[in-house]
C-alpha positions in Angstrom: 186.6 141.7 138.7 183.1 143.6 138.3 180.6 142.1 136.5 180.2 144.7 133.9 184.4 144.0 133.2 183.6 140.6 132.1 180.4 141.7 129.7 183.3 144.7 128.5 186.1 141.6 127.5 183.5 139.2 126.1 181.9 141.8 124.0 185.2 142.8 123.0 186.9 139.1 122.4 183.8 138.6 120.0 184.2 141.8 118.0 187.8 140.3 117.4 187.0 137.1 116.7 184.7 137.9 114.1 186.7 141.0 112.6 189.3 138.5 112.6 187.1 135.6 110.4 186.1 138.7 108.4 189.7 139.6 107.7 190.9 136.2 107.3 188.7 135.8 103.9 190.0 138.8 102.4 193.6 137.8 103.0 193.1 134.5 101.7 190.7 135.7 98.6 193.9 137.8 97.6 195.4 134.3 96.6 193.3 132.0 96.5 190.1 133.5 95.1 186.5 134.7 96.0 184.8 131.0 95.1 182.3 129.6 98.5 184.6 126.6 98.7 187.3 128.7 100.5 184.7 130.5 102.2 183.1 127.6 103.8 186.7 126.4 104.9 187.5 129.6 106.6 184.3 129.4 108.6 184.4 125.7 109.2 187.4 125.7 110.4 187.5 128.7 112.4 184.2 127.0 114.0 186.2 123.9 115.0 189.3 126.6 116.6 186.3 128.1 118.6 185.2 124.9 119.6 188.6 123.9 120.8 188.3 127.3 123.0 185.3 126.6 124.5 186.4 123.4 125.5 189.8 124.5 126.7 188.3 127.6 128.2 185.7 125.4 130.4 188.7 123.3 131.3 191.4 126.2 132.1 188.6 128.3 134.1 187.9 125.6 136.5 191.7 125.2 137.3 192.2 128.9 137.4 189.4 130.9 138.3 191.0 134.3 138.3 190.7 137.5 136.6 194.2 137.8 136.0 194.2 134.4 134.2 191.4 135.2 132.1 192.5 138.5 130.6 196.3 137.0 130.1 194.9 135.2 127.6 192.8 137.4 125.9 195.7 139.5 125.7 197.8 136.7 124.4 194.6 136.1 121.7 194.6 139.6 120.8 198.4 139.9 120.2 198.9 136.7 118.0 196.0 137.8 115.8 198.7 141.0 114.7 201.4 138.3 113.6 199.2 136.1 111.6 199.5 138.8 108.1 202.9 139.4 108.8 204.3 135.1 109.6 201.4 134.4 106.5 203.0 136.6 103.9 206.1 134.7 102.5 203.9 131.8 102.3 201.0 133.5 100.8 203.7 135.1 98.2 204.3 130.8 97.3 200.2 130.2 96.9 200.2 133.4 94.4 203.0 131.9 92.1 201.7 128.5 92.6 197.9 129.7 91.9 200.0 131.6 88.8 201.8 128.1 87.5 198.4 125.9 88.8 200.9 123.9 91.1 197.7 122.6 93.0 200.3 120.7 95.9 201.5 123.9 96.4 198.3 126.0 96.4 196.8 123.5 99.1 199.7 123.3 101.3 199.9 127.4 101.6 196.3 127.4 102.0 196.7 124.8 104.9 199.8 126.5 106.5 197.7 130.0 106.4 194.7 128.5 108.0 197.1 126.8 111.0 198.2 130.3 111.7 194.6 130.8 112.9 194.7 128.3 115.6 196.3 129.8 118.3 194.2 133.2 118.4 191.1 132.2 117.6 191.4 129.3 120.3 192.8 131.4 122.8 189.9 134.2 121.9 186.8 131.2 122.0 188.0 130.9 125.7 186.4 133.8 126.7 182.9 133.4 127.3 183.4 130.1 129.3 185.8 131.8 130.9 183.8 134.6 132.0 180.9 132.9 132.9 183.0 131.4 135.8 183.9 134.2 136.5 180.5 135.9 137.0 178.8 133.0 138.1 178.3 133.5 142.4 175.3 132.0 143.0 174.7 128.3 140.8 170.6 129.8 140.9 171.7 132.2 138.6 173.9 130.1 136.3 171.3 130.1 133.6 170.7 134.3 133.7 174.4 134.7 133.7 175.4 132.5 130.5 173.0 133.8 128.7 173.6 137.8 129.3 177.4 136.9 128.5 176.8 134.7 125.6 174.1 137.8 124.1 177.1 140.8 124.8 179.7 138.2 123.3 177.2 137.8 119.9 176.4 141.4 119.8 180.3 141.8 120.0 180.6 139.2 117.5 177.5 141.4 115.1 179.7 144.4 115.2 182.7 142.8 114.5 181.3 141.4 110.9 181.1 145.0 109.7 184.2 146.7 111.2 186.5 144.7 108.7 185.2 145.0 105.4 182.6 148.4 105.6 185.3 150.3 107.1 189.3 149.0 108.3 190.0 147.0 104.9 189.2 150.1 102.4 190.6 152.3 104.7 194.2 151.1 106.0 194.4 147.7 103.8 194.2 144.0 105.1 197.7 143.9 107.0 196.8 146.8 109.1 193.3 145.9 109.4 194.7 142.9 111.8 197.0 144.9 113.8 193.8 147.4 114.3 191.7 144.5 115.9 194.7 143.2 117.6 195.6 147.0 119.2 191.8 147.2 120.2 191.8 143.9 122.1 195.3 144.8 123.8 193.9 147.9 124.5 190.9 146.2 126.2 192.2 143.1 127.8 195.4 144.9 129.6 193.2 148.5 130.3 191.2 145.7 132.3 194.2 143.8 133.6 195.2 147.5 135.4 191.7 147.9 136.6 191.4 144.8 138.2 194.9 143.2 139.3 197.3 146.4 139.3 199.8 148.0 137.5 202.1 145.4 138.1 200.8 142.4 136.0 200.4 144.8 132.7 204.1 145.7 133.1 205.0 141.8 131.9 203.2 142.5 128.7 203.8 145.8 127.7 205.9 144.4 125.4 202.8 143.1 122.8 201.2 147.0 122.0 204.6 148.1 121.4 205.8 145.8 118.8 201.9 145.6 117.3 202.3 149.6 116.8 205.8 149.2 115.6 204.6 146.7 113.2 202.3 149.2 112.2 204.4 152.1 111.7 207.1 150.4 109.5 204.7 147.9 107.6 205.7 145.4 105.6 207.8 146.4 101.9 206.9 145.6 98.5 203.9 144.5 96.9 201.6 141.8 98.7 202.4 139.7 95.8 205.5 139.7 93.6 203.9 139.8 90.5 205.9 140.7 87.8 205.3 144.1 86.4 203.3 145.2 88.9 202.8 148.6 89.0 200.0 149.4 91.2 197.6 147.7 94.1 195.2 148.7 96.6 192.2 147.0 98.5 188.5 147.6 98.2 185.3 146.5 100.2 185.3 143.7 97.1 188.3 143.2 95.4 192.2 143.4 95.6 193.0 144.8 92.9 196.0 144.9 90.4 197.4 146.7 87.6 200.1 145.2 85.7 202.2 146.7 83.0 203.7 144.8 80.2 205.8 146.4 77.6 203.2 148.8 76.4 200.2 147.0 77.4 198.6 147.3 80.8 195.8 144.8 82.9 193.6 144.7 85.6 193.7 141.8 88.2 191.5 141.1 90.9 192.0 138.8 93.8 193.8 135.9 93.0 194.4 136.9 89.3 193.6 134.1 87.3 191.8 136.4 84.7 192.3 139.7 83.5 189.3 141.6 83.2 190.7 144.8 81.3 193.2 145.4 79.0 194.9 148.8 77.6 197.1 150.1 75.4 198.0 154.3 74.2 197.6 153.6 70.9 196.1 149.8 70.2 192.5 148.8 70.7 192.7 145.6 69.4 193.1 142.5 72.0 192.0 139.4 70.4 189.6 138.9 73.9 186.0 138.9 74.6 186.0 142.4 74.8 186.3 142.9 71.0 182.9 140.5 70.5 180.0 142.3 72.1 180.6 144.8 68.9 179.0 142.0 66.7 176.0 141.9 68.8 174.0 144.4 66.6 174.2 142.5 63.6 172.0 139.1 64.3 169.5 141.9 63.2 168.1 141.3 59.4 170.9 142.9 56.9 171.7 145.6 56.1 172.3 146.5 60.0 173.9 150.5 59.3 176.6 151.1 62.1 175.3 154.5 62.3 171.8 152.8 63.8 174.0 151.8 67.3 173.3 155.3 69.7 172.8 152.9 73.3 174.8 150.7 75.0 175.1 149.1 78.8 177.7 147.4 80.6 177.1 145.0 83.7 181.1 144.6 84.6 182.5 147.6 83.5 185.5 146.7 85.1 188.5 149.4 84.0 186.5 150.2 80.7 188.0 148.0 77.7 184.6 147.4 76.2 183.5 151.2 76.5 186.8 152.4 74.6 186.4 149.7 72.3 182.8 150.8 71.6 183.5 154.0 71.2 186.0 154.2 68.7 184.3 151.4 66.9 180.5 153.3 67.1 181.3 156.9 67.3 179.3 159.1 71.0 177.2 156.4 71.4 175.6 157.4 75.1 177.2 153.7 77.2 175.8 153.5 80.7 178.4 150.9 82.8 177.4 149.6 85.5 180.5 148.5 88.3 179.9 147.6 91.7 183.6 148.4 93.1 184.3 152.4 93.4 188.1 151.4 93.7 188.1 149.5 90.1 186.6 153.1 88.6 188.9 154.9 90.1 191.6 152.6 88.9 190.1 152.4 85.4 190.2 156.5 85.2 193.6 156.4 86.2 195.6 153.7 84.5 193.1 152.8 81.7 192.1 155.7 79.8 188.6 155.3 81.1 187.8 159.0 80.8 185.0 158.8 78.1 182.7 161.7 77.8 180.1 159.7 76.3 180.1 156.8 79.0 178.1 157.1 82.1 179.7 155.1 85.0 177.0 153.7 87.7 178.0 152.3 91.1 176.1 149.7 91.7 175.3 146.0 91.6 174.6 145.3 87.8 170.6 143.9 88.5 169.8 146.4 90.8 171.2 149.1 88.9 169.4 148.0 85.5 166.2 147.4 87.3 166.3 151.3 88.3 167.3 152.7 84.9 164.8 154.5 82.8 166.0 153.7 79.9 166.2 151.0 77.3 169.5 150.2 75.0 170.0 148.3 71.8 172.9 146.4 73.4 173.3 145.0 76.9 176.6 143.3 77.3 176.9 141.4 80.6 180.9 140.4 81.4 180.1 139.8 85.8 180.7 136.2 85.1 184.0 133.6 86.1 184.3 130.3 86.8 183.9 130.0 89.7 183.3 133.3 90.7 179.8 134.0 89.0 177.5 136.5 91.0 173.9 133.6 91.1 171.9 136.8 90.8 172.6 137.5 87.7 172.1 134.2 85.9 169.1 133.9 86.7 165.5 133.8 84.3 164.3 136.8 86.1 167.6 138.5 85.9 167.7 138.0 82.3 163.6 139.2 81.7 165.1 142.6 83.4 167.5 142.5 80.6 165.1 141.8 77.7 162.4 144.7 79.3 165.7 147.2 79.2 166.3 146.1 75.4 164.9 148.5 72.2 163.1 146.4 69.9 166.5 145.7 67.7 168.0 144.8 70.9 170.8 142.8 71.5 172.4 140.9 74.8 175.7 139.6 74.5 177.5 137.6 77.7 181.1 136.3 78.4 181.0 133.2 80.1 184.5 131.1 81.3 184.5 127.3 80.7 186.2 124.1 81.3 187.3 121.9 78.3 185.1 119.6 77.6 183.0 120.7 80.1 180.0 123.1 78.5 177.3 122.5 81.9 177.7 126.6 82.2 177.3 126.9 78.3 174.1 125.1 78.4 172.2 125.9 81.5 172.8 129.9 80.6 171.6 128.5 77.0 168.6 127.3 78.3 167.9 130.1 80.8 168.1 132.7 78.1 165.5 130.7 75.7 163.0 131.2 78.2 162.8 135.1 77.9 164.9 135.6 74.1 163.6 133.5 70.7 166.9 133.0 69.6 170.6 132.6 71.3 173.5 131.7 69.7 177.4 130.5 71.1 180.8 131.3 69.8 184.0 129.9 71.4 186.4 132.9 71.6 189.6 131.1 69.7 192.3 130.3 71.9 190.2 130.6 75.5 188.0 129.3 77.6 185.9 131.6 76.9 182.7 131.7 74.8 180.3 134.6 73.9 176.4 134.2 74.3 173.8 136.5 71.8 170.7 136.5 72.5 168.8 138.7 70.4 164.8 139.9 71.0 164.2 139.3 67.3 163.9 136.2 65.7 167.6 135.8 64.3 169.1 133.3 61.7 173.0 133.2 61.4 172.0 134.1 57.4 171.9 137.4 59.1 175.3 137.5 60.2 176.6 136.7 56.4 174.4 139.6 55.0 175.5 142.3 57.2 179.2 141.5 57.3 178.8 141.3 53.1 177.3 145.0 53.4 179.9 146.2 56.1 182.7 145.1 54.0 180.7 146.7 50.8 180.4 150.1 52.7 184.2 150.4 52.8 184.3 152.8 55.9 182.9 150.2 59.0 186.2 149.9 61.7 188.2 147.0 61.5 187.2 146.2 65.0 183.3 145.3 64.0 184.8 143.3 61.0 187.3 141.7 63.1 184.5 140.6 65.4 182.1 139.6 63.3 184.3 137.5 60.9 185.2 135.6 64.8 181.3 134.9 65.2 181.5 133.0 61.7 183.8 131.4 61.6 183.2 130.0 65.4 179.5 129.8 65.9 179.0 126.6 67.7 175.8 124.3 67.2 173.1 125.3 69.3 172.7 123.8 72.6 170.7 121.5 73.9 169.6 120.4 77.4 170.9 122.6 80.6 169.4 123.8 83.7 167.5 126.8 83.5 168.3 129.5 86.4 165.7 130.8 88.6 165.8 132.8 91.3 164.3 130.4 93.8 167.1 127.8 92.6 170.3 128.8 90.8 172.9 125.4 91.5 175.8 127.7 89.7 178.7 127.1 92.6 177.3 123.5 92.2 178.3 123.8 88.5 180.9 125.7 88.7 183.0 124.2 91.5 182.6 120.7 90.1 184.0 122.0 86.4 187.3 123.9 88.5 187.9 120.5 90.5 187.6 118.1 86.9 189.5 120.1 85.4 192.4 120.8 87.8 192.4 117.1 88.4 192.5 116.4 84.7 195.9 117.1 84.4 195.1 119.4 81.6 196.3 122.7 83.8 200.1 121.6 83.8 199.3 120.3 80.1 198.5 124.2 79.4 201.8 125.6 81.0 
């Protein structure tokens, strides 16, 4: 077996190894969420399966120093990496309804079970360069040289592999078939090289793998990845998976594991008792009398499928709303099954902070909604984030954030309190009644909670205000908690919020108080 061969399978084995890391995240993230502790368990334990291959590989080369051995199991490693969506799917279907009912036995054990499936291709794949550099090693003087050129085309393998997945194969042909793409590619490789160097012969013995990893691909798998009920619609992006889910009259958007919904629609109802309703008070911690009419600018960081825009717009009148969404799919699924076809709203791709820092333009409200325990971009908690915010603000402007929380457990509630006091003179809190959720103003004016009484006495005095800004406003009274005190402040050189927020998901879960809310 020639020399370049070897550099062509190792190159290869670490494109799939890594494509295959890459793809194991987003299968998992579907159902168990986006939050670093289930990223640092994918890697970590994908490291240890790679470690066993190196070890095994060292062993198994030494016993069997031949080319036919060598690419046998790469084949073997490329095949079982196509079976891994298709034997993880029933028990994926179990960590959805568990995640749904917070059965945290069951939501462990399918994550366990998933990660096992890993095992035996990523071992089998980690064999490879240790393999190969037995392979390619003739004379022991050139030991060193040789490891190294193999263990370079292996990592630049390995470099290409990390975007494959998610740039390209996930958006375009979904997660499932993003697996049996990698494992057709190494197939393709490891037996094209099995004919080159042993003969026809050998590859006849596994001609059987390509055939049933492109007859998994032409039939698929039926149904929905998860059996959700009323599910009506889902597809993949480079960011999310993403649900729509029709109930009775009423539909929502779902992402990943679904443990929020993060738009809500109706044909002929606006009003949804959620946090969406509350950023239309935000203009009124401004002295009284605040005239509706006054409200022509608005931004969204997390426009999701639109709720707040419609909301906004039926409550405001044209007021020009620029929303800012980082995922192309979640537009396209807002315009679709959402209504979000608003002449007056101005949709921007782009990461929230990067987006606002490039606008030219400045907006009497700025609601932020990017943020869920524990799925809460650092970026944009930050005291620099939030000083972007405040330069983008008119002077009568408003900023108004949803943040998730943990009973009895208001870390998040403070530290954003106290991050937000260094840029705005005055922020207030209101628990949303009946969530976890409560709703941050921070106002570039002086404000005084006399202010909200004033204007909602001259709203209700007017006679033609919408009921939605009433509705809102009369929540912000009677649910204005006392300010906070104490708290972290963010920065962008240190922002501890997956320190925060994966200590308040584990109290709580452990509490006992998610079976208590079932």
């Amino acid at each position: 077996m020639r020399t370049s061969q070897l550099y062509l399978a190792v190159f290869f084995s670490g494109l799939t190894t890594l494509a295959a890391e890459l793809a194991a995240s987003r299968l998992l993230e579907n159902h168990f969420g986006t939050s670093n502790l289930i990223y640092a368990s994918i890697i970590g334990l994908i490291l240890i399966y790679l470690t066993a291959g190196y070890m095994l590989g060292g062993r198994w080369a030494d016993r069997s120093p031949h080319p036919r051995t060598f690419l046998n199991i790469l084949a073997w490693g490329g095949f079982t990496i196509g079976l891994v969506p298709l034997i993880s799917r029933p028990v994926l279907r179990l960590a959805s309804n568990a995640f749904d009912q917070l059965q945290m036995g069951a939501l462990l054990g399918s994550f366990v079970v998933v990660m096992v499936l890993f095992v035996v291709p990523v071992t089998l794949l980690g064999m490879a360069s240790p393999f190969a550099i037995r392979l390619a090693i003739q004379d022991p003087g050139q030991a060193g040289s040789v490891s190294g050129k193999i263990y370079a085309v292996s990592t630049l393998g390995s470099f290409l592999g990390t975007f494959l997945p998610g740039l390209i194969l996930i958006p375009l042909v979904g997660t499932y078939r993003t697996f049996l793409s990698i494992s057709g590619l190494m197939l393709f490789i490891s037996l094209g090289l099995l004919w080159r160097s042993c003969g026809w012969k050998p590859v006849l013995s596994l001609l059987w793998m390509p055939m049933i990893i492109l007859l998994l691909a032409v039939l698929g798998v039926r149904g929905f990845d998860k059996a959700t009920p009323g599910l009506m619609f889902e597809t993949e992006s480079s960011y999310n998976y993403i649900q729509v889910i029709q109930d009775g009259d009423f539909r929502y958007l779902r992402l990943n594991e679904g443990q929020g919904i993060h738009s809500m629609y109706h044909p002929t109802q606006l009003f949804y008792a959620g946090p969406w309703e509350q950023v239309l008070a935000a203009p009124y911690f401004n002295p009284a009398p605040y005239d509706p009419e006054t409200l022509r600018s608005m931004a969204i960081i997390g426009l999701a499928a639109g709720t707040t825009a419609r909301q906004a717009t039926a409550a405001y009148g044209s007021l020009t709303i620029d929303g800012f969404e980082i995922d192309p799919k979640i537009v396209q699924v807002g315009r679709d099954y959402f209504g979000m076809n608003l002449p007056n709203l101005n949709v921007i791709v782009q990461d929230g902070r990067y987006g606002l820092a490039h606008s030219s333009r400045r907006y009497q409200v700025i609601s932020i909604d990017a943020y869920r325990p524990p799925y809460i971009p650092w970026h944009l908690t930050t005291r620099e984030f939030f000083q972007e915010v405040r330069n983008h603000l008119t002077d009568d402007g408003v900023v108004t954030i949803n943040v998730g929380r943990a009973p009895g457990d208001r870390r998040l509630i403070e530290a954003f309190s106290a991050t937000l006091l260094t840029v705005f003179p005055s922020v207030y809190v209101v628990d949303l009644p009946g969530t976890f959720n409560s709703i941050l103003y921070a106002s570039i004016q002086p404000s005084d909670p006399a202010n909200l009484d004033a204007n909602l006495v001259y709203l209700l005095g007017r006679g033609d205000v919408h009921p939605l800004i009433l509705y809102s406003l009369k929540v912000v009274l009677e649910n204005l908690q006392p300010a906070p005190t104490g708290g972290v402040v963010f920065t962008d050189d240190q922002a501890p919020i997956e320190w925060i927020t994966n200590t308040m998901v584990v109290r709580f879960l452990l509490s006992g108080e998610a079976e208590v809310l079932q």
